[in-house]
mmCIF file as Biopython writes it, N, C-alpha, C and O atoms, coordinates in Angstrom:
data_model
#
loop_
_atom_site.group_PDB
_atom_site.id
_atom_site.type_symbol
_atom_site.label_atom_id
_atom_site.label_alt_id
_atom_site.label_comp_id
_atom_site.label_asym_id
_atom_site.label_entity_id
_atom_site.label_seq_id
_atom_site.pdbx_PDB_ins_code
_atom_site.Cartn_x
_atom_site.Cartn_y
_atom_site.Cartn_z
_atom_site.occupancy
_atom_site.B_iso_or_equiv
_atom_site.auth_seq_id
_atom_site.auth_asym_id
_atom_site.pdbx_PDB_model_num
ATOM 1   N N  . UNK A ? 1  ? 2.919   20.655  -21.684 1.0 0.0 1  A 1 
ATOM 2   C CA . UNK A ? 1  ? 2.413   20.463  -20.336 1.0 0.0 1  A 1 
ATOM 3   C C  . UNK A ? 1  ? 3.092   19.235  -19.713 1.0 0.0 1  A 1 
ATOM 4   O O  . UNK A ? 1  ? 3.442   18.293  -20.425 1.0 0.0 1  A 1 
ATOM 5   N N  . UNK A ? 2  ? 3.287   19.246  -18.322 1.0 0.0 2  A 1 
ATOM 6   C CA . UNK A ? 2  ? 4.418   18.312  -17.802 1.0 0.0 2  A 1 
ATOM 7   C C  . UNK A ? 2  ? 3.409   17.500  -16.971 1.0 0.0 2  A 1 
ATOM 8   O O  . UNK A ? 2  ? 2.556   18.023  -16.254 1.0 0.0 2  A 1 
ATOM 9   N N  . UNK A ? 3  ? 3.573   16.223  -17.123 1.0 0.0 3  A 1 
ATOM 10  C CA . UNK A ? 3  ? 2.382   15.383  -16.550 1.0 0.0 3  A 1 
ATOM 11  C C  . UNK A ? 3  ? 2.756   15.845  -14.835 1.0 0.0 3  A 1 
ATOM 12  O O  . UNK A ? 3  ? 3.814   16.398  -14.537 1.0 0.0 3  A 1 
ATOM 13  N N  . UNK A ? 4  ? 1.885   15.565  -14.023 1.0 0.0 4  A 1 
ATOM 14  C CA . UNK A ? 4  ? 1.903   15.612  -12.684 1.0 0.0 4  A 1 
ATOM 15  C C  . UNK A ? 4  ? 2.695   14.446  -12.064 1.0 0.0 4  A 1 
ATOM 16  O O  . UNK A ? 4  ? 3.278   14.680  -11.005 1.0 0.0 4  A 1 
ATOM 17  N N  . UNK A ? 5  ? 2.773   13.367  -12.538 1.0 0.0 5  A 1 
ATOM 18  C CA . UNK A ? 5  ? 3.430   12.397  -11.968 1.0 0.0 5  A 1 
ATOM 19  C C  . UNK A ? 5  ? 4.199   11.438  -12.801 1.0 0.0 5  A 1 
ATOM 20  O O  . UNK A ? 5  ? 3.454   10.860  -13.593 1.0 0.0 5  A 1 
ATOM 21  N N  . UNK A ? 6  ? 5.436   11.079  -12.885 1.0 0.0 6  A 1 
ATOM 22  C CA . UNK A ? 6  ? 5.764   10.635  -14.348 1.0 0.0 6  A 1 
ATOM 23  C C  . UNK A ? 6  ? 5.338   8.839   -14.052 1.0 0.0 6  A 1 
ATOM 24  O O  . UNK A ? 6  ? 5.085   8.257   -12.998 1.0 0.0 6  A 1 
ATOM 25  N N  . UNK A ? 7  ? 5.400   8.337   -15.474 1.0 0.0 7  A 1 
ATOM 26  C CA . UNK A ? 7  ? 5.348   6.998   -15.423 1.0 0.0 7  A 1 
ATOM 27  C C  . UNK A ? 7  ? 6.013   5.584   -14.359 1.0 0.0 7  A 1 
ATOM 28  O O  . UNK A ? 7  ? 5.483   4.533   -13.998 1.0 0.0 7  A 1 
ATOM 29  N N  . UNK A ? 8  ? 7.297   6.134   -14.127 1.0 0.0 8  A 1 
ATOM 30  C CA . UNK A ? 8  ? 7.944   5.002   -13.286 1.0 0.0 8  A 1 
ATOM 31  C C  . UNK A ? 8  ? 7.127   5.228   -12.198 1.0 0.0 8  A 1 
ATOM 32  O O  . UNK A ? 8  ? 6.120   4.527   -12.103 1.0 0.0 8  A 1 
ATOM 33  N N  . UNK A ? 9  ? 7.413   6.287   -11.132 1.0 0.0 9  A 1 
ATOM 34  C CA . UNK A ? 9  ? 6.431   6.242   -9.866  1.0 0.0 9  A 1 
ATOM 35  C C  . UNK A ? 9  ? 5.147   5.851   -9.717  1.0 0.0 9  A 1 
ATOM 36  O O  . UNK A ? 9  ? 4.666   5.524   -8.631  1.0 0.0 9  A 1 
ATOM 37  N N  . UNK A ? 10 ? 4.538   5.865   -10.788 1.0 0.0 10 A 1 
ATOM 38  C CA . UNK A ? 10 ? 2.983   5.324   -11.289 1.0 0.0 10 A 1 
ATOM 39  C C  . UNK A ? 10 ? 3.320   3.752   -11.093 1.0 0.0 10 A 1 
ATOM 40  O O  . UNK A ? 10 ? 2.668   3.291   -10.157 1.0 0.0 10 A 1 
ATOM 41  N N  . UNK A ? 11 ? 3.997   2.993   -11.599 1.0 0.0 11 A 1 
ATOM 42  C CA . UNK A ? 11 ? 4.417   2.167   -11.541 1.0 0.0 11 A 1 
ATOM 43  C C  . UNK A ? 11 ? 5.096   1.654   -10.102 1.0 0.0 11 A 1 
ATOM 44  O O  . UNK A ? 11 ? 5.288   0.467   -9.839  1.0 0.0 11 A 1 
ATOM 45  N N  . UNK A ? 12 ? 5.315   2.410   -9.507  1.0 0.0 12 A 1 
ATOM 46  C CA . UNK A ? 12 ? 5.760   2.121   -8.395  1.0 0.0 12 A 1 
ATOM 47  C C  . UNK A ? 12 ? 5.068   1.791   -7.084  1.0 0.0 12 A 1 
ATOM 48  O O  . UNK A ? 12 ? 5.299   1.019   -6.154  1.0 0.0 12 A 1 
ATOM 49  N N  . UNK A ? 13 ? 4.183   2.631   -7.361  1.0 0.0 13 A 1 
ATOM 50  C CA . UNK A ? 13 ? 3.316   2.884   -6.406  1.0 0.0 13 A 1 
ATOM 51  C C  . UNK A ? 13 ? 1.954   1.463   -6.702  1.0 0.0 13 A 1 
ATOM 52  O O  . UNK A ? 13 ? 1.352   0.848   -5.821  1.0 0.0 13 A 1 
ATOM 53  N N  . UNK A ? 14 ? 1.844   1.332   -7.925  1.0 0.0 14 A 1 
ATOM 54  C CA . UNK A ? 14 ? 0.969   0.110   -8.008  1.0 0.0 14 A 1 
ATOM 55  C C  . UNK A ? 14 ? 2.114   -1.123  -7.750  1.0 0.0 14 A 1 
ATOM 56  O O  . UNK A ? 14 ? 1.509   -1.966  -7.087  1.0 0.0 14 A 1 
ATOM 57  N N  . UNK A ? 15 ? 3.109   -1.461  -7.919  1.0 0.0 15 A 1 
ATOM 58  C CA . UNK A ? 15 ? 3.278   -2.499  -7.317  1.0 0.0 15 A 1 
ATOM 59  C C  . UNK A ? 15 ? 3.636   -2.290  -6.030  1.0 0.0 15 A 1 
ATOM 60  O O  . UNK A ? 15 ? 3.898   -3.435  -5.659  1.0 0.0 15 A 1 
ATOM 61  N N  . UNK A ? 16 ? 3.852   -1.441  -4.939  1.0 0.0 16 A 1 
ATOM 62  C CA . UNK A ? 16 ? 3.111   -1.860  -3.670  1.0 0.0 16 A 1 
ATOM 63  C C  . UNK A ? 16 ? 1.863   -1.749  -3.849  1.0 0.0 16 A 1 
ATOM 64  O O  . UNK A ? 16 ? 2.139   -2.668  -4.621  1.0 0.0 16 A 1 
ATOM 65  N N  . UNK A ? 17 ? 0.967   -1.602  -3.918  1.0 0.0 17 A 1 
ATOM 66  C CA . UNK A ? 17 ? -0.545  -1.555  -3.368  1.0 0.0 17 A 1 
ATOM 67  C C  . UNK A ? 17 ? -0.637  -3.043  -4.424  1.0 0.0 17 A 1 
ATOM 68  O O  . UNK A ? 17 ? -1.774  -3.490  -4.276  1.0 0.0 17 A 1 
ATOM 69  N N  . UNK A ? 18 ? 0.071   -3.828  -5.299  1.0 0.0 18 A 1 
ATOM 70  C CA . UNK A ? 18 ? 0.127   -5.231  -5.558  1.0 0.0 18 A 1 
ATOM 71  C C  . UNK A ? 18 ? 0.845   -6.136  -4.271  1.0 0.0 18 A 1 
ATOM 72  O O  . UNK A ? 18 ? 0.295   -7.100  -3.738  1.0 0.0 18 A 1 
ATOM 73  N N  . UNK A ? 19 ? 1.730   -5.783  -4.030  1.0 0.0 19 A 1 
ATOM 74  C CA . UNK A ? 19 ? 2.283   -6.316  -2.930  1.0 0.0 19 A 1 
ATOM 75  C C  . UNK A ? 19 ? 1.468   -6.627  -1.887  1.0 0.0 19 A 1 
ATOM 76  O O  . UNK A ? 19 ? 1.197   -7.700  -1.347  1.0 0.0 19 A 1 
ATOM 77  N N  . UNK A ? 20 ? 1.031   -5.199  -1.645  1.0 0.0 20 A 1 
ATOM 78  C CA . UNK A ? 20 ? 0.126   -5.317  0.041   1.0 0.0 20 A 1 
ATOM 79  C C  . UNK A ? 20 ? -0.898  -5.964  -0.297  1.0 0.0 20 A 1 
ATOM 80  O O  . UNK A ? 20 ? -1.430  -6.410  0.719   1.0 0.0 20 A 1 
ATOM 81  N N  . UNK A ? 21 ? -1.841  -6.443  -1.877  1.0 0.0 21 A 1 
ATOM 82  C CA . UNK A ? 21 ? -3.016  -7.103  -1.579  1.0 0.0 21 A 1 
ATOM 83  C C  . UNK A ? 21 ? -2.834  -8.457  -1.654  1.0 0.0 21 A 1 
ATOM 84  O O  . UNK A ? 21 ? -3.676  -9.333  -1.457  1.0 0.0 21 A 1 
ATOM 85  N N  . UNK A ? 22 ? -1.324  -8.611  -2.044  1.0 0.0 22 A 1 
ATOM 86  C CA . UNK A ? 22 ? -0.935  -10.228 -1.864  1.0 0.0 22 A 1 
ATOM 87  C C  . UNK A ? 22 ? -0.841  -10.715 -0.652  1.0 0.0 22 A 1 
ATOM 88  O O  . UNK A ? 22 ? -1.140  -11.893 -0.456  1.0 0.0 22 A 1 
ATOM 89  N N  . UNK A ? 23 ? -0.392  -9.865  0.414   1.0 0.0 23 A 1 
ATOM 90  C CA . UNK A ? 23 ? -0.015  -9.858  1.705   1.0 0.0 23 A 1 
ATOM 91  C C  . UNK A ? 23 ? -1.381  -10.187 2.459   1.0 0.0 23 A 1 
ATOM 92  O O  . UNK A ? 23 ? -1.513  -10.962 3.406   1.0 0.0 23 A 1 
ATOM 93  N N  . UNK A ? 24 ? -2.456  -9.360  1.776   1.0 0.0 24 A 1 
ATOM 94  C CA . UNK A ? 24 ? -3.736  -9.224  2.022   1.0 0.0 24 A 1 
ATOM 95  C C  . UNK A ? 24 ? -4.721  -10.300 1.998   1.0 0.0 24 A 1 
ATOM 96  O O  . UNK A ? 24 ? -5.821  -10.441 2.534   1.0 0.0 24 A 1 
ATOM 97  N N  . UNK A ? 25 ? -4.047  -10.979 1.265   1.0 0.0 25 A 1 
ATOM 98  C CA . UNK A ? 25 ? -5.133  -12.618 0.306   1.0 0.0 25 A 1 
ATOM 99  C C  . UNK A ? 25 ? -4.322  -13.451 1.627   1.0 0.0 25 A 1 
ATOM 100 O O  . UNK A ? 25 ? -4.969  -14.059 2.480   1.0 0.0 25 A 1 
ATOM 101 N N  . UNK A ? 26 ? -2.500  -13.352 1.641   1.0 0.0 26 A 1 
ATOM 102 C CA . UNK A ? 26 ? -1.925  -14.598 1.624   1.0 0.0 26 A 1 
ATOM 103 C C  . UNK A ? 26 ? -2.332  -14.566 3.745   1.0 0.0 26 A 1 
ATOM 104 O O  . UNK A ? 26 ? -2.825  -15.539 4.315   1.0 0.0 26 A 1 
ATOM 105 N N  . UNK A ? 27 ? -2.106  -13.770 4.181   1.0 0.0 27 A 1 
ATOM 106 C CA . UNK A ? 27 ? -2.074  -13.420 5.557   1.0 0.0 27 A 1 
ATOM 107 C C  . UNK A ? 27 ? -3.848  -13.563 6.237   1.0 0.0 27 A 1 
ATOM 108 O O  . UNK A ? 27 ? -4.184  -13.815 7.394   1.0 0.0 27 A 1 
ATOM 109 N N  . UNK A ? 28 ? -4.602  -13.331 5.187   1.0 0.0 28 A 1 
ATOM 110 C CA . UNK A ? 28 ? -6.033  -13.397 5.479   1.0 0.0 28 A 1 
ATOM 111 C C  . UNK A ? 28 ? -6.599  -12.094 6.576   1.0 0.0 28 A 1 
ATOM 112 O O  . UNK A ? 28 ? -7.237  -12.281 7.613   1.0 0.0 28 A 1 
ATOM 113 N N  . UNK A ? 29 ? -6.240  -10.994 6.112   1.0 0.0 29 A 1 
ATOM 114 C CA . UNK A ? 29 ? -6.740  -10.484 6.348   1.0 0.0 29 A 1 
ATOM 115 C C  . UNK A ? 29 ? -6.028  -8.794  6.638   1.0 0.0 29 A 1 
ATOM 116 O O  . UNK A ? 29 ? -4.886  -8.747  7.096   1.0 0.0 29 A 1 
ATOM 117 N N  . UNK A ? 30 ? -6.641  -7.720  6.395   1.0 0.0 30 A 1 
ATOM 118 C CA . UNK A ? 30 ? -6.130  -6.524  6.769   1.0 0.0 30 A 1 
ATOM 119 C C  . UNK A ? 30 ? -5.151  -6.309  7.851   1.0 0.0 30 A 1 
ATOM 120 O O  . UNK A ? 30 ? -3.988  -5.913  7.779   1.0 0.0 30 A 1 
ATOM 121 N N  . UNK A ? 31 ? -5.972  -6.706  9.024   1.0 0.0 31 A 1 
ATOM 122 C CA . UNK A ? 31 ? -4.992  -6.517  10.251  1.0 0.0 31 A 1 
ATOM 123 C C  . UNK A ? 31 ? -3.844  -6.778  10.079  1.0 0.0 31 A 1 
ATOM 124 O O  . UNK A ? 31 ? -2.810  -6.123  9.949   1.0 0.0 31 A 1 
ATOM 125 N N  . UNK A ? 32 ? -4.215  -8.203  10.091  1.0 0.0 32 A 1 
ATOM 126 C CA . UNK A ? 32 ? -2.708  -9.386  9.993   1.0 0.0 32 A 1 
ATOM 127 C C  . UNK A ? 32 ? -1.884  -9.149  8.920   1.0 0.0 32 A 1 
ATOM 128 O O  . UNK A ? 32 ? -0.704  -9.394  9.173   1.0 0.0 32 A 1 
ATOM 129 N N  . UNK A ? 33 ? -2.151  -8.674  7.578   1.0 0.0 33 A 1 
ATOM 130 C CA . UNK A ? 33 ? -1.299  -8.373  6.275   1.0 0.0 33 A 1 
ATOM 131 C C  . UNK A ? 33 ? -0.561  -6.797  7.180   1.0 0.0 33 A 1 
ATOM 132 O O  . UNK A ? 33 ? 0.659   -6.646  7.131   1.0 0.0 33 A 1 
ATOM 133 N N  . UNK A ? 34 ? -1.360  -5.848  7.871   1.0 0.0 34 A 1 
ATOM 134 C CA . UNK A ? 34 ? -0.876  -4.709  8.317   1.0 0.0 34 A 1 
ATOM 135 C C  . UNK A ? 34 ? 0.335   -4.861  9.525   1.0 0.0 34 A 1 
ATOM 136 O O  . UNK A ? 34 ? 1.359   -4.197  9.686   1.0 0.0 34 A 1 
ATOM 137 N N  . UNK A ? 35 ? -0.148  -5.870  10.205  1.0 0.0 35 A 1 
ATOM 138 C CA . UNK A ? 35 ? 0.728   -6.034  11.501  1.0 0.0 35 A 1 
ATOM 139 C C  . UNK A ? 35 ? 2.451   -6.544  10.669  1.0 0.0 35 A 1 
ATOM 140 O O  . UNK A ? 35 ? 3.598   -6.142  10.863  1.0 0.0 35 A 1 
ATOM 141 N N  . UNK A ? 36 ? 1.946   -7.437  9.860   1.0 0.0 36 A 1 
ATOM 142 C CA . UNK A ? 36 ? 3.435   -8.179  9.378   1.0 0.0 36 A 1 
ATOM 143 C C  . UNK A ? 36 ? 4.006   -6.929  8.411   1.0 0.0 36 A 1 
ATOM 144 O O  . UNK A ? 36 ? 5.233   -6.965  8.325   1.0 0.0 36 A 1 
ATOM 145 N N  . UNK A ? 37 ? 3.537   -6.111  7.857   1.0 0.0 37 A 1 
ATOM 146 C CA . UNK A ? 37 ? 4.525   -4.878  7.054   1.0 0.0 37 A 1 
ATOM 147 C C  . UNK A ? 37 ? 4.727   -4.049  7.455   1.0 0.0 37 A 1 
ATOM 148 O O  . UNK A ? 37 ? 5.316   -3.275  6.701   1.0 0.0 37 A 1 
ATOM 149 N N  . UNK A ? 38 ? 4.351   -3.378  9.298   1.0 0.0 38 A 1 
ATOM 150 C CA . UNK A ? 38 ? 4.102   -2.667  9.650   1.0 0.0 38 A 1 
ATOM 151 C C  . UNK A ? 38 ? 3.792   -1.621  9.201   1.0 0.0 38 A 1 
ATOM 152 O O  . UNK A ? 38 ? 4.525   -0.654  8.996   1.0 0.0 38 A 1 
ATOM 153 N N  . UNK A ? 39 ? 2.832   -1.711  9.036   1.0 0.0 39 A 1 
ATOM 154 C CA . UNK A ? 39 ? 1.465   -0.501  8.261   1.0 0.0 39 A 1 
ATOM 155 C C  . UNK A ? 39 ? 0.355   -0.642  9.090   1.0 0.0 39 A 1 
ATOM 156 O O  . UNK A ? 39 ? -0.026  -1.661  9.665   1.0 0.0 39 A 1 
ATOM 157 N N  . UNK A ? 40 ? -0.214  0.675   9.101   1.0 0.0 40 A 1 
ATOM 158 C CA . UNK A ? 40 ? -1.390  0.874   9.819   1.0 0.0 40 A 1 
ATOM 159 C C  . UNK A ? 40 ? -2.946  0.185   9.042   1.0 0.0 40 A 1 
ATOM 160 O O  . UNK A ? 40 ? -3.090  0.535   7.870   1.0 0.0 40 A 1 
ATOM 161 N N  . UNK A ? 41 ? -3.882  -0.588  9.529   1.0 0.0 41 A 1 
ATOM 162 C CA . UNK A ? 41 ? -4.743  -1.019  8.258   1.0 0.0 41 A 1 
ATOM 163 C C  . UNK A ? 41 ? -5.095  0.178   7.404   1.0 0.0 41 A 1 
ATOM 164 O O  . UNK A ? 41 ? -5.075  0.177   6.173   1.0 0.0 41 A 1 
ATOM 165 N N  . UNK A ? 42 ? -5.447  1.285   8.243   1.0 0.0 42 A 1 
ATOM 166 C CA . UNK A ? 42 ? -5.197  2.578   7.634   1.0 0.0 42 A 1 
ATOM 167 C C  . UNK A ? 42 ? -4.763  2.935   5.990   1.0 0.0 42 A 1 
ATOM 168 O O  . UNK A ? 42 ? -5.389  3.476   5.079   1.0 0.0 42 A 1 
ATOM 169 N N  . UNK A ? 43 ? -3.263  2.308   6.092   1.0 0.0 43 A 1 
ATOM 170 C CA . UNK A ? 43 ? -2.260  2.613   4.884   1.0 0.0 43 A 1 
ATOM 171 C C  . UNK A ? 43 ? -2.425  0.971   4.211   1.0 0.0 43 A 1 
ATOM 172 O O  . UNK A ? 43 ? -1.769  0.816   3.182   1.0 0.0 43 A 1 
ATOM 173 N N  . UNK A ? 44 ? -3.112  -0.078  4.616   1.0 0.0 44 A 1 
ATOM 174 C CA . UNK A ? 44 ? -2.698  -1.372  3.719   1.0 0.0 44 A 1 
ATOM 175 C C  . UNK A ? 44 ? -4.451  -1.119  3.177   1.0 0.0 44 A 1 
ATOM 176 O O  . UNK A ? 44 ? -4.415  -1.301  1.960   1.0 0.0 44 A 1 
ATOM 177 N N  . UNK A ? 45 ? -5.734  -0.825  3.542   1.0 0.0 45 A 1 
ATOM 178 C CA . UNK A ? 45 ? -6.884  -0.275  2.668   1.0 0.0 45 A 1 
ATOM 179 C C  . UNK A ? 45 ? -6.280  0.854   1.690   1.0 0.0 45 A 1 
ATOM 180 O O  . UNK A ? 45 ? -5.969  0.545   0.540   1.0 0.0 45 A 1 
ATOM 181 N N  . UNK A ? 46 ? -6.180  1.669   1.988   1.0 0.0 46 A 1 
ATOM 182 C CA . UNK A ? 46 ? -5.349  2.784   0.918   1.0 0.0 46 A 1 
ATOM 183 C C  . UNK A ? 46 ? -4.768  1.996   -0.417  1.0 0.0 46 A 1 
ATOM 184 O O  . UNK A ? 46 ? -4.939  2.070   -1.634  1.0 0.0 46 A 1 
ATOM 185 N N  . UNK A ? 47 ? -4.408  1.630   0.005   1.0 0.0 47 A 1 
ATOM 186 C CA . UNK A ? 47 ? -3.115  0.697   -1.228  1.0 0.0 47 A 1 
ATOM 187 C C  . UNK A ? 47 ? -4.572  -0.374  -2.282  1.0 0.0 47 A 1 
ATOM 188 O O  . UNK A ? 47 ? -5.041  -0.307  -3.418  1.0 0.0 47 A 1 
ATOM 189 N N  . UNK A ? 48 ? -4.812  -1.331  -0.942  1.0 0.0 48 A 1 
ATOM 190 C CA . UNK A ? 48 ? -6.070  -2.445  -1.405  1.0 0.0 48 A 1 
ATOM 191 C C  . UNK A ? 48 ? -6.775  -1.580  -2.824  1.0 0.0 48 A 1 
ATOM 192 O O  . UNK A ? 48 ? -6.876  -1.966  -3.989  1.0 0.0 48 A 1 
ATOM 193 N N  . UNK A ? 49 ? -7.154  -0.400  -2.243  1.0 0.0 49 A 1 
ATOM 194 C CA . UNK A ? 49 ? -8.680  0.456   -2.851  1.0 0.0 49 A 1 
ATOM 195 C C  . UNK A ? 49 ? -7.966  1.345   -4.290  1.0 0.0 49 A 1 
ATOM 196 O O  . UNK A ? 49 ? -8.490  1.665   -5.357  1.0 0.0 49 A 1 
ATOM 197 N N  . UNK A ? 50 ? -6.499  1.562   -3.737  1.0 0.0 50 A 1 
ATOM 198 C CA . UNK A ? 50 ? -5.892  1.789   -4.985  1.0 0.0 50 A 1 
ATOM 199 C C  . UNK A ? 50 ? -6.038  1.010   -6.679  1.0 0.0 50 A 1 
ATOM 200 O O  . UNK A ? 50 ? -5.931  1.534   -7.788  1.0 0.0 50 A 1 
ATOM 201 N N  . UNK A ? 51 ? -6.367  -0.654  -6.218  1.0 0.0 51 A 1 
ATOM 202 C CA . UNK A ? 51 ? -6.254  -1.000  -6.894  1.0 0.0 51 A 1 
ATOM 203 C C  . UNK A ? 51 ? -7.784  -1.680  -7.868  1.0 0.0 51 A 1 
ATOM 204 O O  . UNK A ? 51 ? -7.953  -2.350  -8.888  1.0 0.0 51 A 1 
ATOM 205 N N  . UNK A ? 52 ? -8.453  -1.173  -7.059  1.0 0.0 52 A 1 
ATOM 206 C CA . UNK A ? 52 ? -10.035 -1.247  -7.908  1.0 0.0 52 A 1 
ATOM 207 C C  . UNK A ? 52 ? -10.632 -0.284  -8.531  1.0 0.0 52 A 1 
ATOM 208 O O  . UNK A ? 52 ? -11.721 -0.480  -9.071  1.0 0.0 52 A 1 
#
């Protein structure tokens, strides 16, 4: 059986949603972490919630 998603992209995908909650701490706040990566808060919660 072939996993659904292999390991590197797993990996990939958590260090952005690491990225964006650094952005998240360092910027103080959703908006402002969203406005500077241009991401919708939309897509920088997504990532955040990924990681709890």
């Amino acid at each position: 059986m072939r996993p659904v998603m292999d390991i590197a992209a797993l990996r990939s995908l958590v260090a952005v949603a690491v990225a964006v909650a650094v952005a998240v701490a360092g910027y103080g706040g959703l908006g402002r972490a969203a406005g500077v990566l241009a991401l919708s808060q939309s897509a920088v919660s997504q990532h955040v919630r990924r990681l709890e």
